[in-house]
C-alpha positions in Angstrom: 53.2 -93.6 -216.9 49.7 -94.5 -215.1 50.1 -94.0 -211.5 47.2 -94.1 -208.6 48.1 -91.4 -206.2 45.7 -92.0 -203.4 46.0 -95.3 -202.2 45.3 -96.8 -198.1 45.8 -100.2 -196.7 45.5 -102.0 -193.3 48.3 -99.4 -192.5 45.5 -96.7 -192.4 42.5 -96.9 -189.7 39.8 -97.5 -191.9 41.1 -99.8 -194.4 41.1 -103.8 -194.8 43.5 -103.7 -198.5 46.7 -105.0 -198.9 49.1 -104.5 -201.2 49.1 -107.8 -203.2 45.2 -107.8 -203.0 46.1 -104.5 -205.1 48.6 -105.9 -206.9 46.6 -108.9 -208.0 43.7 -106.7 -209.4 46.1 -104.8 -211.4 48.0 -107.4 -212.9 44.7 -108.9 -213.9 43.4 -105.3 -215.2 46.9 -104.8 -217.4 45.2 -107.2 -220.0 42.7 -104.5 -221.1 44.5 -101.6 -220.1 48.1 -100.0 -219.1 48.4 -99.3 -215.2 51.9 -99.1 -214.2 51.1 -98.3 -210.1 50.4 -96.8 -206.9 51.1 -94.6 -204.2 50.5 -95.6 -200.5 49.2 -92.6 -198.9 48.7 -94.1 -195.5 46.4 -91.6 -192.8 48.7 -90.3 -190.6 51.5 -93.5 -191.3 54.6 -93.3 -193.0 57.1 -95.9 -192.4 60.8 -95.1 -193.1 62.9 -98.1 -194.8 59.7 -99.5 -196.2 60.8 -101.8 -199.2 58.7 -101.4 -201.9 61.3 -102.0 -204.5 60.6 -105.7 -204.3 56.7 -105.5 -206.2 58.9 -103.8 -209.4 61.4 -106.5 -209.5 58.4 -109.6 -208.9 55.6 -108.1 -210.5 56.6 -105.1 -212.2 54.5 -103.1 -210.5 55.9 -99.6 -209.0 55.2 -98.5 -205.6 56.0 -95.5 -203.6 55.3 -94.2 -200.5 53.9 -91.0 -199.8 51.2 -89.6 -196.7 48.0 -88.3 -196.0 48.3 -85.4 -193.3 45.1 -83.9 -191.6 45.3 -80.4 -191.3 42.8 -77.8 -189.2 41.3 -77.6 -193.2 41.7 -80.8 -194.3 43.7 -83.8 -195.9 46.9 -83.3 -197.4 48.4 -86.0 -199.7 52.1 -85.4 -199.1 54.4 -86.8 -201.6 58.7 -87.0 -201.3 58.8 -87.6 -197.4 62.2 -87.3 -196.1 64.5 -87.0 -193.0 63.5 -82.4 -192.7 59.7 -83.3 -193.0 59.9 -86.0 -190.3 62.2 -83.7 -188.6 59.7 -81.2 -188.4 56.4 -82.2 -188.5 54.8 -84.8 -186.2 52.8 -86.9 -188.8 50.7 -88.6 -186.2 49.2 -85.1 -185.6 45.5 -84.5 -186.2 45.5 -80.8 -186.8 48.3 -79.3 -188.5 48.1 -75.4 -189.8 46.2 -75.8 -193.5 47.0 -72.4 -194.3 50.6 -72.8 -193.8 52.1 -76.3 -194.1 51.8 -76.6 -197.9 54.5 -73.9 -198.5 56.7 -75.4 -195.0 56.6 -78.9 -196.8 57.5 -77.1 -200.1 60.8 -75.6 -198.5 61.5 -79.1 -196.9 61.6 -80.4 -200.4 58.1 -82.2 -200.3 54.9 -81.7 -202.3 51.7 -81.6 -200.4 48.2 -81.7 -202.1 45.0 -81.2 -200.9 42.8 -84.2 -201.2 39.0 -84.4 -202.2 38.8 -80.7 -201.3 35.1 -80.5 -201.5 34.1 -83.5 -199.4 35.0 -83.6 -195.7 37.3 -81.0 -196.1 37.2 -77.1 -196.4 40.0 -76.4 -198.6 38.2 -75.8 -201.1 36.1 -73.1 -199.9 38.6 -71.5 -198.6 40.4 -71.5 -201.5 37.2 -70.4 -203.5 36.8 -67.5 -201.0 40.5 -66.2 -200.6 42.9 -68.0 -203.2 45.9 -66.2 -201.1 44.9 -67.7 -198.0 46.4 -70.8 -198.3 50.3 -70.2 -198.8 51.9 -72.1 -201.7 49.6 -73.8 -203.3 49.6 -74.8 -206.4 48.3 -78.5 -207.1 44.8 -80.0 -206.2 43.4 -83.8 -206.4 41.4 -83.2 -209.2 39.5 -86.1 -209.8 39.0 -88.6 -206.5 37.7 -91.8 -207.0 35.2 -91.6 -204.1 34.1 -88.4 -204.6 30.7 -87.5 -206.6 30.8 -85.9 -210.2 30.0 -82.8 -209.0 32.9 -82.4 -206.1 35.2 -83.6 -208.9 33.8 -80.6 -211.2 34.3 -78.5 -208.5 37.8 -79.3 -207.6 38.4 -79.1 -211.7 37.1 -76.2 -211.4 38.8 -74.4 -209.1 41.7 -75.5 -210.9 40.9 -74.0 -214.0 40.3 -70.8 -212.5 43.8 -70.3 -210.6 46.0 -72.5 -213.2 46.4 -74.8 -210.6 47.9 -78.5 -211.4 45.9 -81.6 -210.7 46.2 -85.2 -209.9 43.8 -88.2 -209.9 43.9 -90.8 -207.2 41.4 -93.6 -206.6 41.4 -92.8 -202.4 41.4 -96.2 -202.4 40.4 -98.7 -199.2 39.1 -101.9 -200.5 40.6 -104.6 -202.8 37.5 -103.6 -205.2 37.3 -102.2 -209.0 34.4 -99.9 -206.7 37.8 -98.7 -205.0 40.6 -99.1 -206.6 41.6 -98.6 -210.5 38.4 -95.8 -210.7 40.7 -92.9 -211.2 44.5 -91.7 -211.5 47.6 -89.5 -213.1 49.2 -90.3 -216.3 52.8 -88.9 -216.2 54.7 -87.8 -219.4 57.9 -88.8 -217.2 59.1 -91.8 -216.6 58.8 -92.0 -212.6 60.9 -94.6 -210.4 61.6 -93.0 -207.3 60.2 -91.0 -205.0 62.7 -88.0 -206.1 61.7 -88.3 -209.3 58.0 -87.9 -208.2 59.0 -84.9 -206.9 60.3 -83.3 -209.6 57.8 -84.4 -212.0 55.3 -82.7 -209.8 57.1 -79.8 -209.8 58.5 -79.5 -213.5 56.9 -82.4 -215.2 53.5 -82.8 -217.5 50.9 -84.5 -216.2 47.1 -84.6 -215.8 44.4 -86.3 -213.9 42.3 -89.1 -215.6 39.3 -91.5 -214.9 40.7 -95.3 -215.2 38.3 -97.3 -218.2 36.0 -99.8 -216.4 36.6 -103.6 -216.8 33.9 -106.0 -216.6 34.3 -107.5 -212.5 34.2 -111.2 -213.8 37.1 -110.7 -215.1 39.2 -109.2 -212.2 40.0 -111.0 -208.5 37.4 -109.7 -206.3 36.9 -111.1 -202.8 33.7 -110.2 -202.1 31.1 -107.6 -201.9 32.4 -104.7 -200.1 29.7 -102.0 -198.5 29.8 -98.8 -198.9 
């Protein structure tokens, strides 16, 4: 299963996607390759009650709903949101403990990763310097579509180097194969909930993976986006 992990809309500050602009590029990209969905990964949104269930049954197209945090370090794409974690964090908040929340999101029964840990964030480098100062960690985004080669090799990298996991996400903001369909996770798991995210994360096989280009003629662009 080919899932984007990273993915903003209107929903997040600095975004102008929506969801079927998404959905049409993908449906139009499924007749070279498999893509089976996204994650929305909103900064600092989350939206309980969203229905998302509605794109599988029309279009057949999963989505799920998920965060991105900031911390005092950095982002923090947080997966498996539920009633503890909005108990106890305020999401809305700008600068959350980096060295800390990972493993306090892990006991709430959420999985937090660091995102594009080698551009405008520090993760990274703290993780480089001192692997044991940030507390239960254990997955990194890998591969980010926006990100340059050589923040990616880092990230993979770092990875390599403390057996951590890693995921792929596009960080995507614009309906644009620039954006979106650049980079994701293939799952060995089937994956149709956000609990079942969870626990492939946790127990599951997965790995990071740059998406296969298709020619932009042949996909629904709106226009030329700048960078």
């Amino acid at each position: 299963m080919i899932l984007d992990m990273h993915v903003h809309t209107v929903a997040s500050d600095d975004s102008t996607a929506t969801i079927t602009g998404y959905i049409d590029l993908i449906l139009a990209y499924r007749q070279f390759h498999p893509f089976d969905g996204f994650v929305l990964t909103e900064h600092r949104t989350y939206t309980p009650g969203l229905e998302l269930r509605r794109y599988w049954d029309e279009y057949g197209v999963l989505l799920l709903q998920g965060v991105e945090m900031d911390t005092n370090l950095g982002h923090l794409l947080v997966y498996g949101i539920n009633e503890r974690v909005l108990e106890r964090f305020d999401l809305t908040k700008r600068m959350h403990d980096g060295r800390r929340i990972i493993a306090e999101l892990e006991n709430l029964g959420a999985v937090a990763v660091p995102s594009h840990p080698f551009r405008e964030s520090v993760f990274g480098s703290v993780i480089e310097r001192n692997f044991t100062e940030v507390a239960g960690i254990h997955i990194l985004e890998r591969y980010n579509g926006q990100n340059s080669d050589k923040q990616n090799e880092r990230a993979e990298a770092l990875c390599a180097q403390h057996a951590l996991r890693g995921l792929g996400g596009s960080d995507a903001h614009y309906v644009h194969p620039a954006w979106f369909l650049t980079c994701a996770t293939v799952f060995d798991d089937t994956i149709t909930s956000s609990e079942e995210l969870v626990e492939a994360l946790h127990y599951g096989h997965y790995r990071p993976v740059t998406l296969p280009a298709v020619d932009a003629t042949h996909l629904p662009v709106p226009g030329p986006v700048v960078r």
